[in-house]
C-alpha positions as CSV (number, residue, x, y, z in Angstrom):
1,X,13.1,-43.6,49.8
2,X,16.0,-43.3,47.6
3,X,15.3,-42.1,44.2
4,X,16.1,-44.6,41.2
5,X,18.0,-42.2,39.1
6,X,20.3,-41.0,41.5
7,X,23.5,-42.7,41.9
8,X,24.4,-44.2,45.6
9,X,28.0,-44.7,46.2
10,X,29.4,-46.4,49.0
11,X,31.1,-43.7,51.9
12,X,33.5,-46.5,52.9
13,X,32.6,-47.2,56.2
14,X,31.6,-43.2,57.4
15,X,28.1,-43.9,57.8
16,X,26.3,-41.6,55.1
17,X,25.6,-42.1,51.8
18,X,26.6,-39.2,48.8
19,X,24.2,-38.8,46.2
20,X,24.8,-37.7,42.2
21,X,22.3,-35.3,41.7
22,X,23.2,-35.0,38.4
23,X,24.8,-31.1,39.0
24,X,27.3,-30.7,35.9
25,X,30.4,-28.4,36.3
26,X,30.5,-25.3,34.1
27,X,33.2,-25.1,31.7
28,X,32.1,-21.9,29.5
29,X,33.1,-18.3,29.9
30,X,31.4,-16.4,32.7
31,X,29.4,-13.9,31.4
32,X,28.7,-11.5,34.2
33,X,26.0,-8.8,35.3
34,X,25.1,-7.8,31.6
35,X,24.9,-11.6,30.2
36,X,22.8,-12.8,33.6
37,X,20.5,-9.9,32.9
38,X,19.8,-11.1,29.1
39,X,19.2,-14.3,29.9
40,X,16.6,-13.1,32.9
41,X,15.2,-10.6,30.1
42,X,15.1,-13.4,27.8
43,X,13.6,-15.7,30.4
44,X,11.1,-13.2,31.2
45,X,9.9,-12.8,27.6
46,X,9.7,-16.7,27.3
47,X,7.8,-17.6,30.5
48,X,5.5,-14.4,29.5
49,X,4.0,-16.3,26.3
50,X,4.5,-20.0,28.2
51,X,7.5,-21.1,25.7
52,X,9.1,-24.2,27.1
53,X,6.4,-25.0,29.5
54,X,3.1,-26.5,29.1
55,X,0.5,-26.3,26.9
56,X,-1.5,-25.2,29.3
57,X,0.3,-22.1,30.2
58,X,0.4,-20.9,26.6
59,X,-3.5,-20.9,26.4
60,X,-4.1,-17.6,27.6
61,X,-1.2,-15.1,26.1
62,X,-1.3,-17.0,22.9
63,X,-4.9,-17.2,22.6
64,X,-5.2,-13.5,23.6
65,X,-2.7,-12.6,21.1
66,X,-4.4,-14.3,18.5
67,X,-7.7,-12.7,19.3
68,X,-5.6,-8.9,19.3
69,X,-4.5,-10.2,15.7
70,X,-8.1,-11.2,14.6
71,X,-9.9,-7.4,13.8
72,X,-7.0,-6.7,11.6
73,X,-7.2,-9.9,9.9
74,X,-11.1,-9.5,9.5
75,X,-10.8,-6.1,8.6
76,X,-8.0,-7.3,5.6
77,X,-10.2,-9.9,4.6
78,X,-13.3,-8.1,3.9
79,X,-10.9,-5.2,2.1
80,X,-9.4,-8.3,-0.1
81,X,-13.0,-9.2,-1.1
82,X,-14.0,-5.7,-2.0
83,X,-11.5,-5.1,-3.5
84,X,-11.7,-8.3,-6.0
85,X,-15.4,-7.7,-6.5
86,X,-14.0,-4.7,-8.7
87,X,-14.7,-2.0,-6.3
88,X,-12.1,1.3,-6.7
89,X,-9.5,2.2,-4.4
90,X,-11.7,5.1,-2.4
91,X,-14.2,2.9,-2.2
92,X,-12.1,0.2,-0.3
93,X,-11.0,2.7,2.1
94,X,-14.3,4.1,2.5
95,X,-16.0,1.0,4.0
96,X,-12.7,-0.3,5.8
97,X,-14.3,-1.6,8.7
98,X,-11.3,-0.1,11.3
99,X,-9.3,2.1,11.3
100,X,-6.0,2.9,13.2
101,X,-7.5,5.2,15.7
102,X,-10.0,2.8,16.3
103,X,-7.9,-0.1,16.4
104,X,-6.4,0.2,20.3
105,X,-10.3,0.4,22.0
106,X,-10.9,-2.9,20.2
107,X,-7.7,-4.4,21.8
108,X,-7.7,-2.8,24.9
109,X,-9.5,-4.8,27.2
110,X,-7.0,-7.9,25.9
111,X,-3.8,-5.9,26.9
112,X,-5.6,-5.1,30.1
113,X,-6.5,-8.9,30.5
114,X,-2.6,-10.2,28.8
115,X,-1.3,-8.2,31.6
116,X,-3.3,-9.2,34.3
117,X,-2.5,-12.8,33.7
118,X,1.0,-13.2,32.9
119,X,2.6,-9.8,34.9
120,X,1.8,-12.0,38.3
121,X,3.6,-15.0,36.5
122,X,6.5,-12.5,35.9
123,X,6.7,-10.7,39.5
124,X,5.1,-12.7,41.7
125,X,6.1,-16.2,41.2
126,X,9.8,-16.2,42.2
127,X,8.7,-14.4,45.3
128,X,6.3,-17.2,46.3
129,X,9.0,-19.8,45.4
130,X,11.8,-17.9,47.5
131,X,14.5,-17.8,44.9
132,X,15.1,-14.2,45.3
133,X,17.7,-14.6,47.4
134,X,19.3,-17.1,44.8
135,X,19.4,-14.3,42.2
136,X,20.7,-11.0,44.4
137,X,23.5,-13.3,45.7
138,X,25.1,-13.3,42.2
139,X,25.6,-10.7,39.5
140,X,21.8,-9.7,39.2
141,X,21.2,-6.7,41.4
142,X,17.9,-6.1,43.1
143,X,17.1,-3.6,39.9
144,X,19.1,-5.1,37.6
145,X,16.0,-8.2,38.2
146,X,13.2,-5.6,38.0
147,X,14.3,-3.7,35.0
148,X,14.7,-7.3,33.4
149,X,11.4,-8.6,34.7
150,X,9.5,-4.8,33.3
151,X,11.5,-5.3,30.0
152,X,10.5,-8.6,29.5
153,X,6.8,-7.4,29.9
154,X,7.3,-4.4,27.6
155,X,8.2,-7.0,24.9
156,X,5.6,-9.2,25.0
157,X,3.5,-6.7,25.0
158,X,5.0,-5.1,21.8
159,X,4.1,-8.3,20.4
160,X,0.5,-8.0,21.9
161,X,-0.2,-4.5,20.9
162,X,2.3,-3.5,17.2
163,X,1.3,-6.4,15.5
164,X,-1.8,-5.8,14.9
165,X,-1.0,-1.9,13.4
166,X,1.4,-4.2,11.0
167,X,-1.4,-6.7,9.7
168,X,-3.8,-3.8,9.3
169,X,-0.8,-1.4,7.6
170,X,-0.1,-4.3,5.1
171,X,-3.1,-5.0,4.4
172,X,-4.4,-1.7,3.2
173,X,-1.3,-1.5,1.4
174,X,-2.1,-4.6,-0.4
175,X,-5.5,-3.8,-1.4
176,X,-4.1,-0.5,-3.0
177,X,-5.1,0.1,-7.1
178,X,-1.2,0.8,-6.8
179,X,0.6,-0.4,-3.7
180,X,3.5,1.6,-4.4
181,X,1.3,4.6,-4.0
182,X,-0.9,3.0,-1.0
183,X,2.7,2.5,1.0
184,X,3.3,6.3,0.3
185,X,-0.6,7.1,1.3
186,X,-0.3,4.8,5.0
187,X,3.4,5.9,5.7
188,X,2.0,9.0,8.2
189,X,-0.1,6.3,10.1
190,X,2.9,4.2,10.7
191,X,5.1,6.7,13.5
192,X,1.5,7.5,14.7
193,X,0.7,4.0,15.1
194,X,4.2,3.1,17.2
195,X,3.6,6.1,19.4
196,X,0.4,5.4,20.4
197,X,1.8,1.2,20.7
198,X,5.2,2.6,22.5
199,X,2.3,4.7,25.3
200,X,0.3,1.5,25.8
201,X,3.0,-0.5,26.3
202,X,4.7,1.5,28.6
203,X,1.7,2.4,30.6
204,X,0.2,-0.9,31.0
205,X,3.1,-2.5,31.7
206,X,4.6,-0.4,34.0
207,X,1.9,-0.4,35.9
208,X,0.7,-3.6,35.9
209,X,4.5,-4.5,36.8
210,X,4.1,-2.4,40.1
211,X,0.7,-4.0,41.2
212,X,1.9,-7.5,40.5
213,X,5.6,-6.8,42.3
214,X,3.5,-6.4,46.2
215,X,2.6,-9.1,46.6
216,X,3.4,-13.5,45.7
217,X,-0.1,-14.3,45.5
218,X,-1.1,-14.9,42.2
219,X,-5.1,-14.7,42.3
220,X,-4.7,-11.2,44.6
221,X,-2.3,-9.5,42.0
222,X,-4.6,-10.4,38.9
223,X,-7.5,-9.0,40.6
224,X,-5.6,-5.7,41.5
225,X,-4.7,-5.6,38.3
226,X,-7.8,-6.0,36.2
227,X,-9.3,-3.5,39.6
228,X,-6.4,-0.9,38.6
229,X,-7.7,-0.4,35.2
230,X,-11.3,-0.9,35.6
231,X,-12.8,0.9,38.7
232,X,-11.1,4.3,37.8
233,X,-12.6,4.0,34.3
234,X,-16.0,3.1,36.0
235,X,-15.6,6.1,38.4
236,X,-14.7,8.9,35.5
237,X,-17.3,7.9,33.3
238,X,-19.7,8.4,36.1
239,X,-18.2,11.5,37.4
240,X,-17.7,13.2,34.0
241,X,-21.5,12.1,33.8
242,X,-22.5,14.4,37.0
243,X,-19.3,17.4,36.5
244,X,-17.6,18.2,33.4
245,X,-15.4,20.7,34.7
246,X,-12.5,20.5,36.8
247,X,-13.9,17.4,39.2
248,X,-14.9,14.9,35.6
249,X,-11.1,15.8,34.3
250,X,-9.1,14.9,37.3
251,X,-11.4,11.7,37.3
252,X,-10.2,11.2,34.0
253,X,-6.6,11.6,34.5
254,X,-7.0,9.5,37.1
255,X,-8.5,6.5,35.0
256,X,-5.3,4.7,33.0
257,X,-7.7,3.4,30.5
258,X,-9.1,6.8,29.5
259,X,-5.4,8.2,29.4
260,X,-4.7,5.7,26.9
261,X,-7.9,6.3,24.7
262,X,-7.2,10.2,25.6
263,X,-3.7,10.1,23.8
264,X,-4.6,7.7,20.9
265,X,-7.5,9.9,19.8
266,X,-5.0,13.2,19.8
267,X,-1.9,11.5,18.1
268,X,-4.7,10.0,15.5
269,X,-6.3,13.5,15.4
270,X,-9.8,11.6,16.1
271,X,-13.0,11.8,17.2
272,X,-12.5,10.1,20.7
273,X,-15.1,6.8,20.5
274,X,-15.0,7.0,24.3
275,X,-17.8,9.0,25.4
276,X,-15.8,9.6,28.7
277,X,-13.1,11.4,27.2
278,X,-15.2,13.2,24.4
279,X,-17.4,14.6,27.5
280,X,-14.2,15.8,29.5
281,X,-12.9,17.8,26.8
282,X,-9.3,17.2,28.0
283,X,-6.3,18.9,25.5
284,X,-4.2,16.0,24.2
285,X,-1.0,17.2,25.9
286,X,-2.3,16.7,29.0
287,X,-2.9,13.3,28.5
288,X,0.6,12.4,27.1
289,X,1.8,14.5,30.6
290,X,-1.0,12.5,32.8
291,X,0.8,8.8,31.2
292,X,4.1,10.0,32.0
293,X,3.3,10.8,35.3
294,X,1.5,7.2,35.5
295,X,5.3,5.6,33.9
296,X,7.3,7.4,36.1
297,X,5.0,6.6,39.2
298,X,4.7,3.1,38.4
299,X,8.0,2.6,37.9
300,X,8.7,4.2,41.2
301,X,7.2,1.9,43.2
302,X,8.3,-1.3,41.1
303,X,12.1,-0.2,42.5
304,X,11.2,0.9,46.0
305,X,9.4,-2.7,46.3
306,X,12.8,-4.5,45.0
307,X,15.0,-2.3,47.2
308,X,13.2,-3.4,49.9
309,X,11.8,-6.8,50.0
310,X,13.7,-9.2,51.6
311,X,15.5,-11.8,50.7
């Protein structure tokens, strides 16, 4: 059944028929290995947040990065109506409902859950589709693609993950007696703040890269995913519960989530809120080495998998 928009012409007498399938020659200047790797890092950034597809794949990043955006935005609202109810500057920062050590435990579980949905959409789809072989046969390179793929992911999750620190560092500017002097008073926080952003990012994604890159099947990666994060966290707190020595710290190490909450409570020099990590009694440099070791790892595997997967 011949399509109505393609165009039949006659083969003059051959016995086959050539179809216009509407392929246009391109004219522009070839950009090579550096401009094919923007556009895939650009690509990957796009189909990460569902631009220029459906509405129904934006539902989930968008939504979850609205929710991410939403304790900040609660947390500048009620310091806007203190503030206009005549309350002084201490006060308002007094009863600030969150702070910026507390801010990343509130998101957490929505990076966790960004990742787990959109990293398979990222790794795992041109897999399943078999267009691999469509991408390593030009000027993308087998980790030219995976560096572009993992960047893309570290982006959107900059988005996820530092915009929330901004909302919640303007705001408390903003509700400053003297703003001038409230942007002196938060400047400190704001390094802190992108540190402790730059580990998530790089941790979670990373990772969360590697799980989703073994395998095409969408529902199996997710599940690793959301597995990788959870069941070690489940598994520390238990065995910190029963060993606080040697034994409850390895567990801990061994627990992304807790590294996470490990090296945001020692950049923040805070009380940890996770009772796992309070209980281990872990110094803070050995959770910034134990997320290193988690990048590097991570990003390990991510390249063996593309060196080897065929296509």
């Amino acid at each position: 059944m011949t399509a109505p928009s393609m165009d039949r012409r006659p083969d003059h007498g051959r016995g086959g028929s050539i179809y216009d399938l509407g392929y246009r020659g391109y004219e522009g200047r070839r950009l090579g290995r550096r401009g094919a790797i923007s556009a895939l890092l650009i690509h990957s950034l796009r189909t990460a947040y569902g631009l220029g597809r459906s509405a129904r794949s934006k539902v989930v990043p968008v939504g979850l990065a609205v929710l991410a955006v939403l304790p900040s935005l609660l947390a500048l609202g009620i310091l806007m109506l203190i503030s206009t109810l005549g309350a002084p500057g201490e006060a308002v920062e007094a009863i600030s409902p969150i702070a910026y050590d507390t801010l990343f435990p509130i998101i957490a579980t929505l990076v966790f859950l960004f990742c787990a949905a959109q990293a398979p959409e990222l790794f795992g789809r041109d897999q399943g589709s078999g267009v691999l072989p469509l991408y390593f046969s030009r000027a993308v390179g087998r980790l030219d693609y995976a560096a572009a793929r993992v960047l893309g992911l570290y982006l959107s999750l900059a988005v996820l993950v530092l915009v929330p620190y901004i909302v919640l560092i303007i705001g408390r500017v903003l509700v400053a007696t003297d703003p001038v002097a409230g942007l002196g008073e938060e400047a400190p926080g704001v390094p802190v703040a992108v540190a402790v952003g730059a580990a998530v990012i790089l941790l979670v994604g990373s990772l969360s890269a590697a799980v989703a890159s073994l395998t095409p099947r969408r529902a199996y990666s997710t599940a690793a995913i959301i597995g990788v994060f959870l069941i070690p966290n489940i598994g520390a707190a238990l065995l910190v519960e029963l060993d606080t020595g040697l034994v409850g710290q390895i567990s801990v190490l061994l627990s992304p989530a807790d590294v996470l909450d490990g090296i945001n409570a020692f950049l923040f020099d805070a009380r940890p809120d996770n009772p796992t990590v309070r209980q281990a009694g872990i110094d803070g440099w050995v959770y910034i080495l134990a997320a290193a070791a988690w990048i590097a790892g991570s990003l390990a595997v991510l390249a063996h998998r593309y060196r080897t997967i065929e296509a």
